[in-house]
C-alpha positions as CSV (number, residue, x, y, z in Angstrom):
1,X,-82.5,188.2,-211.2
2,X,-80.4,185.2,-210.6
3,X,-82.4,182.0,-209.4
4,X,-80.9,181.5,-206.3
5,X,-81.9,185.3,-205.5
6,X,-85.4,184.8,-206.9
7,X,-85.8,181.9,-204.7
8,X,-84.9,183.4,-201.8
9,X,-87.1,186.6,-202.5
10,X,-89.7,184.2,-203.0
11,X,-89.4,182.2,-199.6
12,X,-88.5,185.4,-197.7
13,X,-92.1,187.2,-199.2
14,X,-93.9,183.6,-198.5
15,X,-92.8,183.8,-194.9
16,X,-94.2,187.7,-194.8
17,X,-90.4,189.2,-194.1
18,X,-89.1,192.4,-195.2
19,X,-85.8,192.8,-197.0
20,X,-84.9,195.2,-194.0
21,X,-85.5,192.6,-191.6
22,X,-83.5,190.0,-193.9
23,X,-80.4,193.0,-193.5
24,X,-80.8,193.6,-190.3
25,X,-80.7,189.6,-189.0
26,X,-77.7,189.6,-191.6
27,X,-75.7,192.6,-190.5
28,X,-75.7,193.8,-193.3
29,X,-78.1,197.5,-194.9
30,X,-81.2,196.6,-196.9
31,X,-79.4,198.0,-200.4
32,X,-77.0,195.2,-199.9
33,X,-79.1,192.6,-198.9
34,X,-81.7,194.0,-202.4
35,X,-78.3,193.3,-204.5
36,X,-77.7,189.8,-202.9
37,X,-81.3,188.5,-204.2
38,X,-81.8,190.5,-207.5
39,X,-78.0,189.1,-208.4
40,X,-75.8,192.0,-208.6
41,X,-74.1,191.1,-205.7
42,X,-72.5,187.6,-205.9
43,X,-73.6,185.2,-202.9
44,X,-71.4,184.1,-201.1
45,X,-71.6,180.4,-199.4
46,X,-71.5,182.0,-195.7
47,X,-74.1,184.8,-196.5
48,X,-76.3,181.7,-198.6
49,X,-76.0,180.0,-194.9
50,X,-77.4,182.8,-193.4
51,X,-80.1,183.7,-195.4
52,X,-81.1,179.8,-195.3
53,X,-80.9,179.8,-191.7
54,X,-83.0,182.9,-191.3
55,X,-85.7,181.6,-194.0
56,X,-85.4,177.7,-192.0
57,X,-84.7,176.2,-195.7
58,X,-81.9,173.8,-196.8
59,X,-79.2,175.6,-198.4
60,X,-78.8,173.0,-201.0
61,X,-82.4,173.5,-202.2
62,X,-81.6,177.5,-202.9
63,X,-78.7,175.8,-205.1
64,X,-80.2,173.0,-206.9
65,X,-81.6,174.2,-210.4
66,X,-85.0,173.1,-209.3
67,X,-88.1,175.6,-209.1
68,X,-89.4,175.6,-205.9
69,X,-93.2,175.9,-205.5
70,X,-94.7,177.4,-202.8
71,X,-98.0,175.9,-201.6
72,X,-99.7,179.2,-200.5
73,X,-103.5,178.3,-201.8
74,X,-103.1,175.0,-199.9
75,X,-102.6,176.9,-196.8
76,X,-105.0,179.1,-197.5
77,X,-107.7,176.8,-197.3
78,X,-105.6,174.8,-194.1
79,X,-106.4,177.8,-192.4
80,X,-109.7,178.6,-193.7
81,X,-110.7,175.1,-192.9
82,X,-109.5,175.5,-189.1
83,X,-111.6,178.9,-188.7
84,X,-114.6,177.2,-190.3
85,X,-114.0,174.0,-187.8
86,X,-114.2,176.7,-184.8
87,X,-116.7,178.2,-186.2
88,X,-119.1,175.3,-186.5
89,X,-117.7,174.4,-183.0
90,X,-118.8,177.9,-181.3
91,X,-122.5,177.8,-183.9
92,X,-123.0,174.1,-182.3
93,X,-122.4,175.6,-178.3
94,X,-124.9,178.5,-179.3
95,X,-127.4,175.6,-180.4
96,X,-126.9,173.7,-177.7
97,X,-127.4,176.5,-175.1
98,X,-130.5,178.2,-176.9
99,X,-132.4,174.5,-176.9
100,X,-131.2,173.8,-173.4
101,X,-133.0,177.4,-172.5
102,X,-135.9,176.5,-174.3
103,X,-136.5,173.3,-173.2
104,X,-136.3,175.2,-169.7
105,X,-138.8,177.9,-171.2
106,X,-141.1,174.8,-172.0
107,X,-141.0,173.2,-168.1
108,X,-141.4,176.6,-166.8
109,X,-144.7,177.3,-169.2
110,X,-145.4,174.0,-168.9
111,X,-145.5,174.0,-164.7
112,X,-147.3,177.5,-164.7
113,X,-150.0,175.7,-167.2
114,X,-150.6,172.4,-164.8
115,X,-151.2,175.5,-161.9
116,X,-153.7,176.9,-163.4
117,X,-156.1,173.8,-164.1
């Protein structure tokens, strides 16, 4: 596999897309597109457009001879770290509501309480 082709397969898996979906955006079937990134078929500068356009990357960085890294563990947590903020969010509403009832529970005991002395 060439490195431009490895690059894209890597971006294009990153981004949860299918090598059919890839052909299909491109026009072109999903053997063709498979030749274009395991570098049997040579790409050309309009279908390297394409693909960039489809994958929202720079066409100059699928050229340049520099390994792209793909940051997936840091999104990872990103997004684990939002859930866990909403999380804490909806635990601290729960909290609030349950002592607000049994502050209400308290009154209510302690009004019945007062009545019977």
């Amino acid at each position: 596999m060439n490195s431009i082709g490895l690059k894209i397969k890597k971006i294009r898996e990153y981004n949860n897309l299918t090598q059919e979906y890839m052909a299909s955006q491109m026009d072109i079937s999903q053997p063709a597109y498979a030749q274009l990134e395991n570098g049997s078929s040579k790409i050309s500068s309009q279908r390297l457009k394409q693909i960039s356009k489809i994958l929202n990357v720079d066409p100059k960085n699928l050229e340049s001879c520099e390994e792209i890294t793909l940051n997936i563990h840091n999104n990872t947590l990103n997004y684990n770290s939002s859930i866990i903020k909403e999380l804490n969010s909806k635990q601290n509403e729960l909290y609030e509501r349950l002592l607000a009832e049994k502050n209400k529970v308290i009154e209510r005991l302690e009004n019945e309480l007062k009545k019977l002395k």
